[in-house]
mmCIF file of the C-alpha atoms, coordinates in Angstrom:
data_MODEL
# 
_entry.id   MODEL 
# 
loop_
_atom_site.group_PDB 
_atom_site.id 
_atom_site.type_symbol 
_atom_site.label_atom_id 
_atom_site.label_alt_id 
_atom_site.label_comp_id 
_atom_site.label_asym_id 
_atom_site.label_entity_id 
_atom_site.label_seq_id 
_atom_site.pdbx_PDB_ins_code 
_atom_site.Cartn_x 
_atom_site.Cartn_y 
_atom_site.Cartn_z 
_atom_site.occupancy 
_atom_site.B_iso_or_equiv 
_atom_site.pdbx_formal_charge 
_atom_site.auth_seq_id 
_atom_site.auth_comp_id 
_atom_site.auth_asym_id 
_atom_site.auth_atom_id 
_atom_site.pdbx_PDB_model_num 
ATOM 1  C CA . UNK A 1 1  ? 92.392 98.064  92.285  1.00 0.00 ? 1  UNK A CA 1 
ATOM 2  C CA . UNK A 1 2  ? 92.045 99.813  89.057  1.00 0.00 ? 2  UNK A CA 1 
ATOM 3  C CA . UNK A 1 3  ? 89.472 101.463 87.330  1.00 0.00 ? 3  UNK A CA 1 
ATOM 4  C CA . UNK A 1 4  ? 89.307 102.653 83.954  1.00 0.00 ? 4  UNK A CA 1 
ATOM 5  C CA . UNK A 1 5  ? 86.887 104.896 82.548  1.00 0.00 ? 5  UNK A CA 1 
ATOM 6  C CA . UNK A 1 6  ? 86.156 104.997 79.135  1.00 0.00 ? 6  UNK A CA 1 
ATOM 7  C CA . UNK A 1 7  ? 86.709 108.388 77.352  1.00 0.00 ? 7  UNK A CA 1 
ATOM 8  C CA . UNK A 1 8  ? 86.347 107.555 73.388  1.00 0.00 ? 8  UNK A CA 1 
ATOM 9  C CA . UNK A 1 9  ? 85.056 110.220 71.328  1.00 0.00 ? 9  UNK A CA 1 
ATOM 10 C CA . UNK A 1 10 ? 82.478 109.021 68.486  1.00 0.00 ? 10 UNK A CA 1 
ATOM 11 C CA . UNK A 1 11 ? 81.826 110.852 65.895  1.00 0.00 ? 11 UNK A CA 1 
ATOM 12 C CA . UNK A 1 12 ? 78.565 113.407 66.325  1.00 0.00 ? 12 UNK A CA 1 
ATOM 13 C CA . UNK A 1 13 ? 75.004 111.637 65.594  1.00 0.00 ? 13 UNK A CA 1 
ATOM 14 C CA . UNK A 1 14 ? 76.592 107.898 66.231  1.00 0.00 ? 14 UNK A CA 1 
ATOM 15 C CA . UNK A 1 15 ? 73.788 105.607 66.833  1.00 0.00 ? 15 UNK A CA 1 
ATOM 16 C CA . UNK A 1 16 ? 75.248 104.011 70.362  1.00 0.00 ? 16 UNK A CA 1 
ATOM 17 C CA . UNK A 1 17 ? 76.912 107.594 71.785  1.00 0.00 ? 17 UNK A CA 1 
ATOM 18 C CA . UNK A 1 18 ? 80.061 107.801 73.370  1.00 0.00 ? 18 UNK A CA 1 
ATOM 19 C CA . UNK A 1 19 ? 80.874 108.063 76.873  1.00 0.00 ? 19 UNK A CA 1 
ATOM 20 C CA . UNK A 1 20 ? 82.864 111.548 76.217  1.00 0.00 ? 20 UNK A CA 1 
ATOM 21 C CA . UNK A 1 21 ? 79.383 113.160 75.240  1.00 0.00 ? 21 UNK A CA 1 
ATOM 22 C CA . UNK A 1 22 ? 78.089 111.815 78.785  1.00 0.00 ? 22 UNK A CA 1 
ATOM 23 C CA . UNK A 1 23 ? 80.995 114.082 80.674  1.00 0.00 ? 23 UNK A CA 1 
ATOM 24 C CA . UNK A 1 24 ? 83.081 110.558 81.502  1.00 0.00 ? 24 UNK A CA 1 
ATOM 25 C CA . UNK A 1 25 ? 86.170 112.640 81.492  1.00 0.00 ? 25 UNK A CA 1 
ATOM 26 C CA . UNK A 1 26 ? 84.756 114.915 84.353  1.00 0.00 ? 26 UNK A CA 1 
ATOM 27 C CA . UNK A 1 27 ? 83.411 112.028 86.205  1.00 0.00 ? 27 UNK A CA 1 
ATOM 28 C CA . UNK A 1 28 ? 86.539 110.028 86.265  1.00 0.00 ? 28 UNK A CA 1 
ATOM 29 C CA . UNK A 1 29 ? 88.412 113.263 86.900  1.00 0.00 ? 29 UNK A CA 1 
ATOM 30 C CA . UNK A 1 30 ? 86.340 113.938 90.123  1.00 0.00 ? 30 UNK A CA 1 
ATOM 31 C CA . UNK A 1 31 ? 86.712 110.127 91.080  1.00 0.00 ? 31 UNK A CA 1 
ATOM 32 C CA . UNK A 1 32 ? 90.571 110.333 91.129  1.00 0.00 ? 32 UNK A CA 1 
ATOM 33 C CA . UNK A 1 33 ? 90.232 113.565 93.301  1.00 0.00 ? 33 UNK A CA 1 
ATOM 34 C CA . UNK A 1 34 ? 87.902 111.532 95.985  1.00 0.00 ? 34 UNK A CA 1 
ATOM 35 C CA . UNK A 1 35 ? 89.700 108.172 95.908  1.00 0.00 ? 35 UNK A CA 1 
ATOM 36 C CA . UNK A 1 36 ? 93.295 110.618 96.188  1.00 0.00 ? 36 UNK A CA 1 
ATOM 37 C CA . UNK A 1 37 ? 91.422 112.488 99.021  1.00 0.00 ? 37 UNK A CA 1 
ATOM 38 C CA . UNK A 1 38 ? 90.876 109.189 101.086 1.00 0.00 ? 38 UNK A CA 1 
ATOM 39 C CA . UNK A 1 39 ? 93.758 108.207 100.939 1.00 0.00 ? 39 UNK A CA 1 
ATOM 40 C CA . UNK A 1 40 ? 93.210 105.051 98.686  1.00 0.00 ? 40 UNK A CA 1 
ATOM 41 C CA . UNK A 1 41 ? 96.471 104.840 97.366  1.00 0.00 ? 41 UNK A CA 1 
ATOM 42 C CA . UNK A 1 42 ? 96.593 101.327 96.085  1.00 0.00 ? 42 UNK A CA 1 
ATOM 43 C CA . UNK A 1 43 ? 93.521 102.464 93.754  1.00 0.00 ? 43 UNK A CA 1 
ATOM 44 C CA . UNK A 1 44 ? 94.271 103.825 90.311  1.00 0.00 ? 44 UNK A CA 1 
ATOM 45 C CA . UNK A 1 45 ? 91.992 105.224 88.262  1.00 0.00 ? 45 UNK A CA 1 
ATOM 46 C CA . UNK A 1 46 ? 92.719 105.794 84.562  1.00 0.00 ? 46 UNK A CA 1 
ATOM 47 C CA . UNK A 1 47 ? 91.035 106.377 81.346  1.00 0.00 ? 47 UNK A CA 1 
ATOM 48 C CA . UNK A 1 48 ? 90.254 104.322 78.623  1.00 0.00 ? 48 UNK A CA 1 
ATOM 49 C CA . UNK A 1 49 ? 89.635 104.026 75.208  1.00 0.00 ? 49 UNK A CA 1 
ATOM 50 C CA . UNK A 1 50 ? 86.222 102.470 74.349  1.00 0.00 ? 50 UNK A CA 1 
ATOM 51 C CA . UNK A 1 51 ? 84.866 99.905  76.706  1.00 0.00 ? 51 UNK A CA 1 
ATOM 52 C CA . UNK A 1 52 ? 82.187 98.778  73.891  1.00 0.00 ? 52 UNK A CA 1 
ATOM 53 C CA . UNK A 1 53 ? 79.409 100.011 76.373  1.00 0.00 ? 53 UNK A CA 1 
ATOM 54 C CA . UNK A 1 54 ? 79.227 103.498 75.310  1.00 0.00 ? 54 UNK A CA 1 
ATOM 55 C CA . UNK A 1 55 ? 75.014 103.334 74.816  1.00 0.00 ? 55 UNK A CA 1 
ATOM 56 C CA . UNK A 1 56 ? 75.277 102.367 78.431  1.00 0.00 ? 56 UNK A CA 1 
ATOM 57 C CA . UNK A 1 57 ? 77.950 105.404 79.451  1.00 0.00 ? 57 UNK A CA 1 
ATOM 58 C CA . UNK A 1 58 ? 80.027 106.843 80.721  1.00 0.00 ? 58 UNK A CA 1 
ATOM 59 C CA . UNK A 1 59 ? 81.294 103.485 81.628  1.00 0.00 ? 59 UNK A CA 1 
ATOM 60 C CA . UNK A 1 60 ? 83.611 102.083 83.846  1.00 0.00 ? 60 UNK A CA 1 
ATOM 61 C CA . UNK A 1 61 ? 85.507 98.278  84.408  1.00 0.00 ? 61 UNK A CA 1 
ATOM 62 C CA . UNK A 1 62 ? 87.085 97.611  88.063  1.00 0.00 ? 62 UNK A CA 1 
ATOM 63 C CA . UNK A 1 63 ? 89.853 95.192  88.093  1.00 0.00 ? 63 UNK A CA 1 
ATOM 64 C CA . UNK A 1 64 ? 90.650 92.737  89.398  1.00 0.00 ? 64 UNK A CA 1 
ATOM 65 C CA . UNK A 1 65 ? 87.013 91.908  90.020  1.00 0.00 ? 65 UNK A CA 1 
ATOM 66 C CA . UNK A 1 66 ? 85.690 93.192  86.647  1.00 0.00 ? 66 UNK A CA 1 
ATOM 67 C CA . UNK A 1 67 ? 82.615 95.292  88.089  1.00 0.00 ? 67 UNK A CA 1 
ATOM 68 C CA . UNK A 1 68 ? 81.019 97.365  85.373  1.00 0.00 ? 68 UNK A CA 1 
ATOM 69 C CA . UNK A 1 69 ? 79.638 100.265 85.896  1.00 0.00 ? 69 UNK A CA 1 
ATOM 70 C CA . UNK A 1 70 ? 77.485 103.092 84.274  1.00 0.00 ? 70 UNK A CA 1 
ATOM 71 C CA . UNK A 1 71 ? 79.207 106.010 86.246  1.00 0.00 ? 71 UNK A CA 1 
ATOM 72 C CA . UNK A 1 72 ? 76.712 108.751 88.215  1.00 0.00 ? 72 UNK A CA 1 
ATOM 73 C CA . UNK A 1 73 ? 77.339 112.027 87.333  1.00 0.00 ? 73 UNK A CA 1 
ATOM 74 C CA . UNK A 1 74 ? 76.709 112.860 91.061  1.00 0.00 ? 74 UNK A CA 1 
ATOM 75 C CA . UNK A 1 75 ? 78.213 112.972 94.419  1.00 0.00 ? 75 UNK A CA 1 
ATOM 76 C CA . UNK A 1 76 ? 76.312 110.926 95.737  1.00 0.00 ? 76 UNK A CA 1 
ATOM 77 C CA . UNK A 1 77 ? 76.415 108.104 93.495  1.00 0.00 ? 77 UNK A CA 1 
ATOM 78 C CA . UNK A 1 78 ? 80.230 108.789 93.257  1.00 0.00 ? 78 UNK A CA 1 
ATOM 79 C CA . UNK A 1 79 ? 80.302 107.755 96.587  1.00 0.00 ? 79 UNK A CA 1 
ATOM 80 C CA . UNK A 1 80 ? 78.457 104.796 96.373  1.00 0.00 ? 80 UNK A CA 1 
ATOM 81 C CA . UNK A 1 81 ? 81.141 103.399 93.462  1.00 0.00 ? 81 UNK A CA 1 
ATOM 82 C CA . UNK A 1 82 ? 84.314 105.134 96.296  1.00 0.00 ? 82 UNK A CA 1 
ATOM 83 C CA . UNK A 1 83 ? 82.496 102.650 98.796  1.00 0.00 ? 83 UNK A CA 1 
ATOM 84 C CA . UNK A 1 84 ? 83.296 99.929  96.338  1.00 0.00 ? 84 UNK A CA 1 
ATOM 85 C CA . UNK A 1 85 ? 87.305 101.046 95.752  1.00 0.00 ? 85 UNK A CA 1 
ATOM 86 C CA . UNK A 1 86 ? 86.806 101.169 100.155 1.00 0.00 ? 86 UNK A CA 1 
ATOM 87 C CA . UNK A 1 87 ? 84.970 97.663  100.817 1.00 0.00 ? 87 UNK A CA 1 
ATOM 88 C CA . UNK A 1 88 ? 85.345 95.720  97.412  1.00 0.00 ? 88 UNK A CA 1 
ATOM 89 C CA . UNK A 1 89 ? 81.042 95.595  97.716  1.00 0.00 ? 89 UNK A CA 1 
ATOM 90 C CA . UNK A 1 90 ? 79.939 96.465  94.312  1.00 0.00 ? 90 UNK A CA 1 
ATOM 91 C CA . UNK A 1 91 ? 77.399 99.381  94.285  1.00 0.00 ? 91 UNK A CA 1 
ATOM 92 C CA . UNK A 1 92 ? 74.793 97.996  92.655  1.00 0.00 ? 92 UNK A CA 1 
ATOM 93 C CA . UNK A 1 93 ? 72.236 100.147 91.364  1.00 0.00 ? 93 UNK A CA 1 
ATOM 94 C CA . UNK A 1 94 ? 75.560 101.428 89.046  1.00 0.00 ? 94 UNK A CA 1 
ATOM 95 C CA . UNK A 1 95 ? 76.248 98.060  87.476  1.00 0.00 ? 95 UNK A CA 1 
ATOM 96 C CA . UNK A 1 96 ? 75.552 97.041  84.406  1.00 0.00 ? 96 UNK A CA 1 
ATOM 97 C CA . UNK A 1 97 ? 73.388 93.867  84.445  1.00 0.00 ? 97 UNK A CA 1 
ATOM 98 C CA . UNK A 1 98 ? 74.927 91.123  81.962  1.00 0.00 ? 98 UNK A CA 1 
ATOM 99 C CA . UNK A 1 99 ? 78.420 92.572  82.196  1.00 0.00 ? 99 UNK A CA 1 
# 
């Protein structure tokens, strides 16, 4: 599996955001560290340049499935999206409806 987790930068006062204002960077950091930790070693997770959801962000694409995701700035939600990398069961209340 990989993920990707968008990290663009827009510019300060952009109507939609950017994922980078939202911490993604952190986020995906901290994912790495958990997926590394359990020993998922046929997961990578990257970063991205923008996914074109950045109102939605921090975002997130899975492959191969192509889950989106809105990424929770908390353990416990991190874990829910690590369930998905564990099981392939999308976490639900994380993805982004229409995606």
């Amino acid at each position: 599996m990989h993920v990707f987790v968008c990290t663009n930068q827009r510019a300060e006062g952009h109507p939609r955001g950017c994922c980078a204002d939202k911490r993604s960077l952190d986020i995906m950091t901290r994912l790495k560290r958990v997926a590394r930790a359990e020993g998922l070693d046929d997961v990578r997770v990257n970063k991205s340049g923008c996914l074109d959801h950045c109102e939605k962000g921090p975002s997130c694409v899975i492959y191969p499935e192509g889950t989106w995701y809105t990424l929770p700035d908390d353990d416990e939600g991190l874990g829910e999206i690590l369930n998905h990398l564990k099981s392939g069961e999308a976490a639900q209340e994380y993805t982004m409806v229409g995606e």
